[in-house]
Structure formats: C-alpha cells, structure tokens
N, C-alpha and C positions, 0 to 999 in steps of 0.2 A: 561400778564398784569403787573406783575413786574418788567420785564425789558423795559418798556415801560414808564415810571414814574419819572421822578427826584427823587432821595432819598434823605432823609435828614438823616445827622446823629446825634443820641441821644442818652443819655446814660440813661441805665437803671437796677436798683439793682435788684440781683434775689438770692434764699438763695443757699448756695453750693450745696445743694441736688439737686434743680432744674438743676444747669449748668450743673453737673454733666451727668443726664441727657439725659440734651439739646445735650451735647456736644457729646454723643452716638448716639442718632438718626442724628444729624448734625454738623458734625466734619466740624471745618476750615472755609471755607468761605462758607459754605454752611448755616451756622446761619441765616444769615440777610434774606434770604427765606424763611426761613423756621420760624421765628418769623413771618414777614409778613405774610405769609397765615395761622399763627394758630391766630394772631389776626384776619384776614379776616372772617374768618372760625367761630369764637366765637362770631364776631361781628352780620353776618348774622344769627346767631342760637338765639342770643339773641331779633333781630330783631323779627323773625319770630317768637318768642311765645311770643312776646308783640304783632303781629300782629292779632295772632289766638285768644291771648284773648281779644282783642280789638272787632273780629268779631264775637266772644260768646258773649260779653256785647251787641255787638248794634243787633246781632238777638236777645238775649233773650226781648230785648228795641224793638223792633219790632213788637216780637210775643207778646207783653204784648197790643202794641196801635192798634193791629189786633182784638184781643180779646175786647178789649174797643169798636173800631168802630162795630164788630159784635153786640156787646149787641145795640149797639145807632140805628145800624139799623133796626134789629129785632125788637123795639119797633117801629117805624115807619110805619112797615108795618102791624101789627096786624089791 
C-alpha cells in the first residue's frame, strides 16, 4: 500500500527522545514507512473503538425501545 501512493512531503517536530527512538527501530530511509504505517496503525485503532463504542450506544438504544415496545404490546393483548 505504501509504495503504491504519491507521497507528499512534510515536516514534522518530535522530542529528541522520540527520534532517538525512532531512529533505532528505523534507521535511514526506512522512517518514512515506518511513520506511515504507525500512523495507519493508530488511525485504524482509534477508529475501531470509536466504532465499538458507537455499537454499545446504539444496541444498548435498541435494547431500551425493545423493552418499550414489549411493555406496549403486552398491554394490548391482555
């Protein structure tokens, strides 16, 4: 997927400790990869538990107007 993309280049400050780092795990030209997929990576993770709790809200929202229409019909048929 990365090398499949136009890149654009940006600049971006990070504290000495970070590059420090960075520069361990991904020496030389291997940064610009390896940013790109820990942003990917973080992006997707943040996604996904704003997803998950998107679909805790709308089921517990669900199971609340389940519970409403039971009572509504349960009176109906008494």
């Amino acid at each position: 997927m990365y090398n499949k993309v136009k890149s654009v280049r940006i600049n971006v400050s990070l504290p000495e400790d970070v590059l420090k780092v960075l520069s361990r795990e991904a020496p030389g030209r291997q940064r610009s990869r390896f940013i790109c997929e820990a942003v990917l990576s973080l992006i997707k993770e943040k996604r996904d538990t704003r997803l998950a709790r998107d679909y805790r809200q709308a089921a517990a929202e669900i199971r609340r107007i389940n519970q409403e229409m039971e009572g509504a019909i349960s009176d109906g048929l008494d």
